[in-house]
N, C-alpha and C positions, 0 to 999 in steps of 0.2 A: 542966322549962323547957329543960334541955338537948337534951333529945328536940326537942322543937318547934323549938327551933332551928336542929338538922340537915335537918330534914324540911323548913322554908322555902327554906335553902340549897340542897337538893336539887331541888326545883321550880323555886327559880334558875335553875339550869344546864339542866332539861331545855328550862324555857320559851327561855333564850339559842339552845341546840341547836339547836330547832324552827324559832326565827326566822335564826337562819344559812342551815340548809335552804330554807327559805321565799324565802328571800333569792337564794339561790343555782339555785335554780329559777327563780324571777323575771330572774335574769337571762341564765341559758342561753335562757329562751324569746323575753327583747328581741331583735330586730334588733341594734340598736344596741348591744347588750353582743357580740352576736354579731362584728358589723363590725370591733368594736375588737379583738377578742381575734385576729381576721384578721389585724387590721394587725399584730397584735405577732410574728405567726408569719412574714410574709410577707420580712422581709432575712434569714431562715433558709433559705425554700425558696427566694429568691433566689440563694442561696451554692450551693444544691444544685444547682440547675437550670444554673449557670454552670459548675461542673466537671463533670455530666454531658457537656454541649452541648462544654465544651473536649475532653473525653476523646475525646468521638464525631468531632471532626471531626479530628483528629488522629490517628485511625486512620483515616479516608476517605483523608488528604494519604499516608499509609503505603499504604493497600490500590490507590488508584489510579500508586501507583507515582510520584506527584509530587515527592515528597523524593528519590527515588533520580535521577530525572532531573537535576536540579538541583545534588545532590551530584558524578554523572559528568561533567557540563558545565564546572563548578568545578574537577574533578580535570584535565581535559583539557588546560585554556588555563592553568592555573596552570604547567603542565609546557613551555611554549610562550615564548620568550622571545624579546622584541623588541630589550628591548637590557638589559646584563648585570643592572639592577637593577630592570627593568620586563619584567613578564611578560604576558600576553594576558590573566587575568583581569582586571587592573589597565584595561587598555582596554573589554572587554565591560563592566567596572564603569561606567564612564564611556557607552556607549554607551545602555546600559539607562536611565540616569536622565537622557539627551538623546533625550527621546522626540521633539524638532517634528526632532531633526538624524540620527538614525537611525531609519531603518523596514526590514523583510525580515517575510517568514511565521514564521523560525524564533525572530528576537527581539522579536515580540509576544506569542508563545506563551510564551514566556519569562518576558515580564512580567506574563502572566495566571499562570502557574504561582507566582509571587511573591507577589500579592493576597491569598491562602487565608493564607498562611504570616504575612505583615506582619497582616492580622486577629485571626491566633489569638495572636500575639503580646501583643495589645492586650489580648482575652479574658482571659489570663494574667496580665497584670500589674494588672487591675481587679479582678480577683479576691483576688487578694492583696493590695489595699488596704485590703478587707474586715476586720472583726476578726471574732474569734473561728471561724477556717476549722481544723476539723480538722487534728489532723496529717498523720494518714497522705493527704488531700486534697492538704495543701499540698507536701510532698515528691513525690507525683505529678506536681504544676502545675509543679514548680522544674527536674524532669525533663523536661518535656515544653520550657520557655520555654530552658532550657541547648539542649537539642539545636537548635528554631529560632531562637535567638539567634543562634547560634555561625553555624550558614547564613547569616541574611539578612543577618548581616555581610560576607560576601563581597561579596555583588552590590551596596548601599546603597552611595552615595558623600556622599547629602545626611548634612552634617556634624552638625546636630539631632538627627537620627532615629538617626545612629549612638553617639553621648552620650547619649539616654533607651535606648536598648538595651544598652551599656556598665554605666551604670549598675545598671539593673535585675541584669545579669549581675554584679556584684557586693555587689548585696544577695540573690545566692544565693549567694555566697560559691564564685563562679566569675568567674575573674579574666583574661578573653579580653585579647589583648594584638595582636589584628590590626589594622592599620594600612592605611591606603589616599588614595592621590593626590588633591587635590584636583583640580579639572576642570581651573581654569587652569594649574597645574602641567604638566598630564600634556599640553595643548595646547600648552604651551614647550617641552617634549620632546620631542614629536613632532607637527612641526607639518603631517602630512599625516594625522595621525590622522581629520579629517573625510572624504580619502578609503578608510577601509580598513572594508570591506563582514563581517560576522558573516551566515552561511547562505548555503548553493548550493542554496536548493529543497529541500532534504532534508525528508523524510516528519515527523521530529523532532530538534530542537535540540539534544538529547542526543548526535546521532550526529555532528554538528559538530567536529572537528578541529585548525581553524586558519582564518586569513581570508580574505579575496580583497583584495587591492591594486589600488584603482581609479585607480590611477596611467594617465596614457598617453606611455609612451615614443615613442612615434612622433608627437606634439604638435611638429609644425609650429616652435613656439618652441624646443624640446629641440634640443642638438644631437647629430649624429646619434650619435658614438661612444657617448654618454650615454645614449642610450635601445640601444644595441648593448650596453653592458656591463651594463646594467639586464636584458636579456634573456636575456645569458649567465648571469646570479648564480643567473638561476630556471631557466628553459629549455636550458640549453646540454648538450652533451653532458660529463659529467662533473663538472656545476655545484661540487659540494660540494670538488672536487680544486681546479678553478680560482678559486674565490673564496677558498680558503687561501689558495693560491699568488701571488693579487695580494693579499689581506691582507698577507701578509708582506713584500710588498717596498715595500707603504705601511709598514709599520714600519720599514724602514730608511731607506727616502727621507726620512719624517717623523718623527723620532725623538719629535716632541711629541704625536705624532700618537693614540696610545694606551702606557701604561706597558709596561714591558720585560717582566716577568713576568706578563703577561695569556696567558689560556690559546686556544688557537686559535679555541673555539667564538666566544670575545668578540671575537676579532678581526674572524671574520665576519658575526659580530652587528653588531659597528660597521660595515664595510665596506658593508654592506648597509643598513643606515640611513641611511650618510653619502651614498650615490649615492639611497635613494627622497628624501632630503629635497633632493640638488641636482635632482632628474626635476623635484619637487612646486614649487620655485622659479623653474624654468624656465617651466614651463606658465604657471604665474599672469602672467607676462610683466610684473613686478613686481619692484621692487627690494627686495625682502626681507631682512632680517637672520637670517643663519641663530646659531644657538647656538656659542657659543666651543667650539671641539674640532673641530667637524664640518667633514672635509675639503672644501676649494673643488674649483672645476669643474678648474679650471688644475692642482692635488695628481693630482685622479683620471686627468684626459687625458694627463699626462704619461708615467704607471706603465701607464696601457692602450697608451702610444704601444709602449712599451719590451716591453710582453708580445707587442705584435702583430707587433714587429719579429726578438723571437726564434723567434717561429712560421714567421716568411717564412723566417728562417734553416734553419732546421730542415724548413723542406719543400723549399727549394731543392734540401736535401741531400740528400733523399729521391730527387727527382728523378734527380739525378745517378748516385745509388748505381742505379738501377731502370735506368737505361741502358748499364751492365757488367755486370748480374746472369747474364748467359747464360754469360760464361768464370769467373764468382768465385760460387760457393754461397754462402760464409762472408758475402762483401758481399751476400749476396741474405738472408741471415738476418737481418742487422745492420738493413738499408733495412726489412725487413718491421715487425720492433721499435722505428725509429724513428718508424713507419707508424700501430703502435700508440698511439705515443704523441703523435702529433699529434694524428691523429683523436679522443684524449681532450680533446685541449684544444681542437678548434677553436671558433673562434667563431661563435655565429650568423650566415648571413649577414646583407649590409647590405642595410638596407630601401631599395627605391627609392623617389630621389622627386618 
């Protein structure tokens, strides 16, 4: 009886086996069995298809040279300083994401160069929404979102877009800590920012340097010395000598004028903001408010009056010297050396008008 009873149990399990098989055949050949077992595979090759596609195009952004542009452009105006705690990228920041208030060839290309990058970013952090993404995947993606994070932070001013990229950068346990101007900030600052031009026509944006100031000194409303020492700060012979040198003696006439221990670059830094922004209020023929600090037309005319009158000094003397040089060497030396030094500081002449 014990026999018989193994032998039923045993015909049990092969008739079970059989219809498993049966079973399992039946549903390899369904459609429908088929479709469903797709759907189960498909947020797999989803996840797969998505790090491929991120990898691939993030070495196109590398092989077409687009990140290094980007990065040199970055490097360039960061080094570029408008006034001592606003630098040029801080402005290009702002210009870029004032697409209807700046336009040029170089900073459109600029903004298409940006597009790839802010995309694959997106790629990046959708992917890693996902669960269960490999490891060695997801340390790839953390590498790739840290290195274009950290970029399209530069250039991004919208404050949204820069707190979901923040963020994300520190749930890679990358803890970016750059900082950037609000628009209307940086428009109370500098409030001729609307006119200061990013590209001369260059071939690429990358080889970009510094800006063009679409200021006009010679605007009819300016007055004349103001668009004369506007001319000398950039164009004059010896600009960088003379724009100390009347920096300095705004720090003495105006002792509030900038702090005692500022270093000269800063001096000429302000000097030179505080005359574009009295050009930029002239022109508009406008009663404007300029910024507490920034010196009036009447600070600047005074200190220009006082430079121009040691210059007539000093050529007068030249003169004089140049007309005994024939009996005196020594005086013919002296007149030649003061010669020198005039002609470093003269001033532009006066435009007619």
């Amino acid at each position: 009886m014990y026999v018989m009873q193994k032998g039923r149990q045993q015909r049990d399990k092969e008739n079970k086996d059989e219809q498993l098989r049966h079973r399992k055949y039946r549903r390899d050949e369904d459609p429908r069995f088929k479709h469903e077992h797709s759907n189960q595979r498909m947020p797999e090759w989803r996840k797969f298809s998505k790090a491929v596609n991120i990898l691939v195009e993030y070495m196109i952004l590398k092989r077409t040279k687009t990140l290094r542009r980007l990065q040199q452009v970055a490097k360039s105006f960061t080094e570029i300083r408008i006034l001592a705690h606003i630098n040029g990228l801080d402005v290009l920041r702002y210009m870029i994401n004032e697409e209807e208030s700046f336009h040029s060839t170089e900073l459109d290309q600029l903004r298409l160069d940006l597009e790839p990058v802010l995309v694959l970013l997106n790629q990046c952090w959708s992917l890693c929404l996902l669960s269960g993404i490999p490891r060695h995947i997801k340390e790839e993606v953390r590498r790739i979102f840290i290195d274009l994070g950290s970029l399209a932070l530069l250039f991004i001013s919208e404050q949204s877009r820069r707190s979901i990229i923040k963020r994300c950068l520190r749930d890679f346990d990358c803890n970016n800590q750059h900082e950037s101007l609000s628009g209307e900030q940086l428009e109370k600052e500098i409030p001729y920012v609307k006119y200061i031009q990013f590209g001369h026509r260059e071939q690429c944006y990358a080889t970009c340097d510094n800006f063009t100031y679409n200021l006009d000194p010679f605007n009819p409303r300016v007055p004349e010395f103001l668009g004369e020492l506007h001319l000398n700060l950039i164009h004059g012979k010896k600009s960088a000598a003379y724009a100390l040198s009347f920096a300095k003696k705004m720090q003495k006439t105006k002792t509030d004028w900038i702090s005692e221990d500022a270093t000269d670059e800063e001096m000429v830094l302000k000097l030179m903001h505080d005359v574009r922004c009295n050009v930029w209020k002239k022109s508009l023929g406008e009663n404007v408010q300029l910024e507490i600090g920034v010196a009036d037309i009447n600070q600047l005319q005074a200190v220009y009056n006082s430079e121009k009158q040691e210059l007539s000094l000093v050529y007068q003397l030249i003169r004089g010297l140049f007309r005994i040089t024939g009996r005196y060497n020594f005086l013919y030396l002296v007149a030649k050396g003061l010669k020198t030094f005039y002609d470093s500081r003269t001033l532009v002449s006066q435009r007619k008008r």
